[in-house]
C-alpha positions in Angstrom: -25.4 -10.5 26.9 -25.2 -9.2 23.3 -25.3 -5.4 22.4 -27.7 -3.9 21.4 -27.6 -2.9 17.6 -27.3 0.5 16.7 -30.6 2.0 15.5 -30.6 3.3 11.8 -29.8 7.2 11.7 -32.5 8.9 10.5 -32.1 11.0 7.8 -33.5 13.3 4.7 -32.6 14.8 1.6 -33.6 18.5 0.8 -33.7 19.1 -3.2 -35.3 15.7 -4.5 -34.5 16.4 -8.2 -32.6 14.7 -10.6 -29.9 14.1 -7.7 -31.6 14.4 -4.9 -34.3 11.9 -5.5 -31.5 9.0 -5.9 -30.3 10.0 -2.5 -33.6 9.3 -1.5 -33.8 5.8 -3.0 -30.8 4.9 -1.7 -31.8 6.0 2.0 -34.9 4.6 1.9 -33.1 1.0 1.0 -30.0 1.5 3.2 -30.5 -0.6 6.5 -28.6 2.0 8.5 -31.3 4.5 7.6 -34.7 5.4 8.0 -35.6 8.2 5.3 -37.4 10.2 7.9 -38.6 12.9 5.5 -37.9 15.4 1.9 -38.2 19.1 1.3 -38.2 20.7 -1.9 -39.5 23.8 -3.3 -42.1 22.2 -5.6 -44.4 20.4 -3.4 -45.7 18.0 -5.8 -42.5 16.8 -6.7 -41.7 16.2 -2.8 -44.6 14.2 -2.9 -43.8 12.1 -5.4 -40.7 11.0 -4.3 -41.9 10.9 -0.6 -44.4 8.4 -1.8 -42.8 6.4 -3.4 -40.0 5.6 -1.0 -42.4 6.0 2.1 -40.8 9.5 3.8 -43.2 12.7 5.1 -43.2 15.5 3.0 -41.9 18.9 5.0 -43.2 22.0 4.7 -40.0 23.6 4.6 -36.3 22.6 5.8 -36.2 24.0 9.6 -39.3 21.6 10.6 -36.9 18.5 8.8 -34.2 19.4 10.8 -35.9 19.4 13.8 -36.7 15.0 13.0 -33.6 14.0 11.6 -29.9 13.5 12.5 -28.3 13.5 9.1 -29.8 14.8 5.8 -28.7 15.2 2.2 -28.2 18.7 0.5 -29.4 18.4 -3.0 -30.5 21.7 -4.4 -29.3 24.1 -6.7 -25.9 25.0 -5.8 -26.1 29.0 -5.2 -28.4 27.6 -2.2 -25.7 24.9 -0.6 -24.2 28.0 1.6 -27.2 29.1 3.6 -28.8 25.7 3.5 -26.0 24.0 4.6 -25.1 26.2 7.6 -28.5 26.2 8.5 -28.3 22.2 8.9 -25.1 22.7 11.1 -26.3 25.3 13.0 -29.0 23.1 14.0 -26.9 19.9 15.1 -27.8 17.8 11.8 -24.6 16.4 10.4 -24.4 16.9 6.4 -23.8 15.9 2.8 -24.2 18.6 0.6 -23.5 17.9 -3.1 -20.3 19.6 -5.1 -19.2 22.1 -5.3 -19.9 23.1 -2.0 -20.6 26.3 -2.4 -20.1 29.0 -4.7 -17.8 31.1 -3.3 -14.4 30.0 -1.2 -15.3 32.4 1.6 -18.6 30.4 2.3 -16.5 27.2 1.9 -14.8 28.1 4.9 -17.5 29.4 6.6 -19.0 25.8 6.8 -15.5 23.9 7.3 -15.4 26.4 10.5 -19.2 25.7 11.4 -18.8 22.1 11.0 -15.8 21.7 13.1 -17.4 24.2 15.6 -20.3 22.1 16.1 -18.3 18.4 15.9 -20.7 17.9 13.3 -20.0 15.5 9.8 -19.2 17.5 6.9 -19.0 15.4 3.6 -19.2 16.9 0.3 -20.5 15.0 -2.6 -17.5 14.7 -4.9 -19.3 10.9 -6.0 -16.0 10.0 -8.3 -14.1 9.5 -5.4 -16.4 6.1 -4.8 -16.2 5.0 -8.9 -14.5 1.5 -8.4 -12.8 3.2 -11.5 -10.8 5.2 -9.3 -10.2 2.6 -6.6 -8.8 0.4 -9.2 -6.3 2.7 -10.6 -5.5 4.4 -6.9 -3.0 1.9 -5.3 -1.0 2.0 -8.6 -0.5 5.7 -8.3 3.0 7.0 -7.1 4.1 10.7 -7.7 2.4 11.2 -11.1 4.3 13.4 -13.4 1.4 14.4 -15.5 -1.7 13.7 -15.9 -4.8 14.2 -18.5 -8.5 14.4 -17.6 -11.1 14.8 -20.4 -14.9 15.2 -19.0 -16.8 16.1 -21.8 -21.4 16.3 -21.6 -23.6 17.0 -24.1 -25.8 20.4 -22.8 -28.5 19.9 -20.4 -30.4 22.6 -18.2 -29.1 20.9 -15.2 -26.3 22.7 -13.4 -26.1 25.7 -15.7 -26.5 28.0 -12.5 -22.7 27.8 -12.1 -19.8 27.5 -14.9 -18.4 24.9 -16.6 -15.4 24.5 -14.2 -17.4 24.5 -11.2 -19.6 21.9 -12.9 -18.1 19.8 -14.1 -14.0 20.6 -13.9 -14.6 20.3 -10.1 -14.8 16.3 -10.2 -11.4 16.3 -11.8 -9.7 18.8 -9.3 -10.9 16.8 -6.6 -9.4 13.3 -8.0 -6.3 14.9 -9.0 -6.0 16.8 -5.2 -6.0 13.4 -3.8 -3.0 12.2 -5.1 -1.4 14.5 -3.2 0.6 16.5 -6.1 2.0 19.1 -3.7 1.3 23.0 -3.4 0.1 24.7 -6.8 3.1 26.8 -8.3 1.5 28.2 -11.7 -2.0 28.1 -13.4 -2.6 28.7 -17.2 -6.2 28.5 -18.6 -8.9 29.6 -20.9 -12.6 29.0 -21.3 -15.6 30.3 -23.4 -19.3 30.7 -23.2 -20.9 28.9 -25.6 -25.0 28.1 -25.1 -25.3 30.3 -21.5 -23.8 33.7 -20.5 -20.7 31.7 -18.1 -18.0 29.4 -19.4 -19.3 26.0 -20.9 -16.3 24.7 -22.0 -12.8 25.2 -20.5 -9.2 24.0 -20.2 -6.3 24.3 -17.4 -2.7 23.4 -17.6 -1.7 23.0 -13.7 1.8 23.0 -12.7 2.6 22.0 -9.2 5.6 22.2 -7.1 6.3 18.3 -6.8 6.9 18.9 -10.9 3.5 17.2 -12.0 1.9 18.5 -14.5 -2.0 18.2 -15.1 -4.1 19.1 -18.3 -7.8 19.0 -17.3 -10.5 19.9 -20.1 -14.2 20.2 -18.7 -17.4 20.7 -21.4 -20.7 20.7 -21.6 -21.7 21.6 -25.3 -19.6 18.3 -26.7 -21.4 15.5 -29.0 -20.0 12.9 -27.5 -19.7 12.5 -23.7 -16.4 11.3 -22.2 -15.0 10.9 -19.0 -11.2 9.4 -18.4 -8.3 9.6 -16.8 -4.7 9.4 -17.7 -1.4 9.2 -15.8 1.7 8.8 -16.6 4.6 8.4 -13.5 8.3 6.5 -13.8 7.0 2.7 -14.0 3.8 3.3 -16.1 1.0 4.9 -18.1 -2.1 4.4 -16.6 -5.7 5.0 -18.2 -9.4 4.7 -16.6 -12.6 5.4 -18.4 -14.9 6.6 -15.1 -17.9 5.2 -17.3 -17.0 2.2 -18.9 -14.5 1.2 -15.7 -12.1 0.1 -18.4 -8.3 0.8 -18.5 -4.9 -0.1 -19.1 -2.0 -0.1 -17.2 1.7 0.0 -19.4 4.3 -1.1 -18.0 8.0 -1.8 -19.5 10.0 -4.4 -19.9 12.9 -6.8 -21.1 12.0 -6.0 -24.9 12.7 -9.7 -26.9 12.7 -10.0 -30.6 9.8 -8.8 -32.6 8.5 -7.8 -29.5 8.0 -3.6 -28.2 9.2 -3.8 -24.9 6.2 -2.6 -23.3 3.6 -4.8 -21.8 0.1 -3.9 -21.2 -2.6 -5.0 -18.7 -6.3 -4.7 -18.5 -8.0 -2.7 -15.2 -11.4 -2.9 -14.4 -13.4 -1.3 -11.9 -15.3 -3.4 -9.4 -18.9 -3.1 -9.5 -21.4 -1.0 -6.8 -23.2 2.5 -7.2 -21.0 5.2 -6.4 -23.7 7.0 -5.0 -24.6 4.3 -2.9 -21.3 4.0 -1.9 -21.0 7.5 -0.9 -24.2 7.5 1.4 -22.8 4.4 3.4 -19.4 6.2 3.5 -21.3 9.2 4.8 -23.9 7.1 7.4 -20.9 5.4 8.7 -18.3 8.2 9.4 -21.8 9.7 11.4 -21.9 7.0 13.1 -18.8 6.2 14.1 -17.1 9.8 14.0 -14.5 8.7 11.3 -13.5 11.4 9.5 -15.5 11.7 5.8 -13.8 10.0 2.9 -14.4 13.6 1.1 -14.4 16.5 4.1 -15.4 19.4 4.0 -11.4 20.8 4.2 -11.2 18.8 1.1 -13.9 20.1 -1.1 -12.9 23.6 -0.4 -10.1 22.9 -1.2 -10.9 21.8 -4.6 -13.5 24.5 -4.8 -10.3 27.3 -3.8 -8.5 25.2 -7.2 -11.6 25.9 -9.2 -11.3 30.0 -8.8 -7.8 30.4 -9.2 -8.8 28.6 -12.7 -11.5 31.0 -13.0 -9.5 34.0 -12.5 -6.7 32.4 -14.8 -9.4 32.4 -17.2 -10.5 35.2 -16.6 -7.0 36.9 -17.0 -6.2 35.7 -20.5 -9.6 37.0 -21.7 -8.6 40.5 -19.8 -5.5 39.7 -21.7 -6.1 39.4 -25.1 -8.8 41.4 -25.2 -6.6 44.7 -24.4 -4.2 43.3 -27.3 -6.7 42.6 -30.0 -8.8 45.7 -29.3 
C-alpha cells in the first residue's frame, strides 16, 4: 500500500511589503504549501496581496498563528524581536528576514526560544541560496583574504537600521560560512550621509586562521554592485551575486609568450534565491533538518555586525577627541 503524501504545511507571511509580498507569491505557488493567510499593518495593502494569491486577510498576527504551522516574518526589522518570539511562543516554526533582530541580546533570546520550543528557526540571509555562491563555494579552502563590495543607490526601504546591519550583514554572513575561525581584531569606519545612522561603511576583519576580509557596505552609491573576491594558495576567485558571473585564476606551467596564469569562467546556476530559501525553510519543517541559515548562525552574524558598529563607533570617539 503506498503512503500517504504529506499534506502541504500551511503557512503565512506577516509584513507583505516589498519583501514580504514575494514570500507570499512564492507560497502561494510552492506545492508544499497552502498560503493560509497575511497580516500587515495597512489593511488595504494585506488585501491586495491576499487577493491576489488567494490567502484570508488577518486581523492581526495572534489570530494567524492560531491557523498556520509556519509563517514568514517580513516587517520592519525593529519589530522581528517581539514578533518573532511571539510566533515561537505559540508553536509556529519561523523565518524571519535579516538581520534578526536589532540587538544581540534579543538574538539570543529567540535562538534560546526556538530551541526551547523544538521549533524551526531560519533567518533570511537569501545570498546564501544565490547559485552565485554555490558555484564559487566548493572551490573555497582556507581563504586568506577576501573583498566584498555591496554598494545601492538610496531607497526608503530599510533605513530603520544602519548601513551595516543593512546591507553589510549579507556579507558577514557569507564570509562566516567559510569558517574563517574566531575574530582576533576589528578596524572600521562609517558615516551618515542622507539619514541620521551610518549609510556607508567599511571593516578590515582579521581573524585568527590569518584571513583577512575588507567588506565595504553603501547605500548612497550611483552605481549598485555586489561581488565577491577571494583569494587562497591555488587561486583568485571572483563572483558578481547579480550578474552570477566570475572567474576563477589559477596558475600554471608558464610557456613562451604566455603569463603563467590561466583563467576560467563561473557561472551561477539559474533559480530564485528566494524561492530557494522558502523550499529550504518548508523542508527542514518538515523533515526537522536543521535550517540551511539557523538561527545560531544569524546571530552570529548579527554579534559580527556590532563589534563593527562599536569599532566604528570607536574611531569616531577617537578622532573626534584629537581634532577637537
Amino acid at each position: 500500500m503506498r503512503a500517504e503524501a504529506a499534506r502541504p504545511l500551511r503557512v503565512g507571511v506577516i509584513g507583505v511589503g516589498h519583501l514580504g509580498q514575494h514570500h507570499a507569491r512564492l507560497y502561494a505557488a510552492l506545492p508544499q504549501a497552502t498560503l493560509v493567510g497575511v497580516v500587515d499593518t495597512r489593511p488595504e495593502q494585506a488585501q491586495s496581496v491576499a487577493e491576489r494569491y488567494g490567502a484570508a486577510v488577518f486581523a492581526d498576527v495572534q489570530a494567524l498563528l492560531k491557523e498556520v504551522d509556519a509563517v514568514s516574518v517580513a516587517v520592519p526589522t525593529s519589530d522581528h524581536y517581539v514578533i518573532t518570539k511571539a510566533c515561537l511562543a505559540a508553536g509556529v516554526h519561523v523565518l524571519v528576514e535579516k538581520p534578526i533582530t536589532v540587538e544581540p541580546h534579543e538574538a539570543h533570546d529567540l535562538v534560546r526560544l526556538a530551541r526551547h520550543a523544538a521549533r524551526v528557526l531560519q533567518v533570511g540571509h537569501v545570498e546564501r541560496f544565490n547559485p552565485a555562491i554555490a558555484a564559487l563555494r566548493s572551490l573555497v579552502s582556507r581563504p586568506a583574504y577576501v573583498e566584498c563590495h555591496r554598494l545601492s543607490r538610496f531607497g526608503v526601504r530599510g533605513t530603520d537600521v544602519n548601513v551595516v546591519l543593512d546591507l553589510m550583514i549579507h556579507d558577514l554572513d557569507i564570509l562566516l560560512s567559510f569558517q574563517p575561525g574566531p575574530v582576533e581584531e576589528i578596524r572600521a569606519v562609517g558615516a551618515p550621509v542622507l539619514t541620521p545612522l551610518y549609510d556607508i561603511a567599511q571593516a578590515r576583519i582579521q581573524f585568527a586562521g590569518g584571513c583577512v576580509a575588507n567588506l565595504t557596505a553603501s547605500r548612497v552609491s550611483e552605481a549598485p554592485s555586489r561581488t565577491i573576491r577571494l583569494f587562497q594558495r591555488d587561486a583568485a576567485i571572483m563572483m558578481d551575486y547579480h550578474t552570477r558571473q566570475g572567474t576563477i585564476s589559477r596558475a600554471h606551467q608558464p610557456t613562451e609568450g604566455a603569463s603563467g596564469i590561466e583563467t576560467e569562467p563561473l557561472t551561477g546556476g539559474e533559480g530564485e534565491p528566494l524561492k530557494l530559501e522558502l523550499e529550504a525553510f518548508l523542508r527542514s519543517v518538515s523533515t526537522g533538518a536543521p535550517p540551511v541559515v539557523s538561527g545560531e548562525d544569524g546571530t552570529a552574524a548579527l554579534d559580527l555586525a556590532h563589534r563593527i558598529l562599536d569599532a566604528i563607533d570607536e574611531f569616531l570617539r577617537r578622532n573626534s577627541s584629537e581634532t577637537g
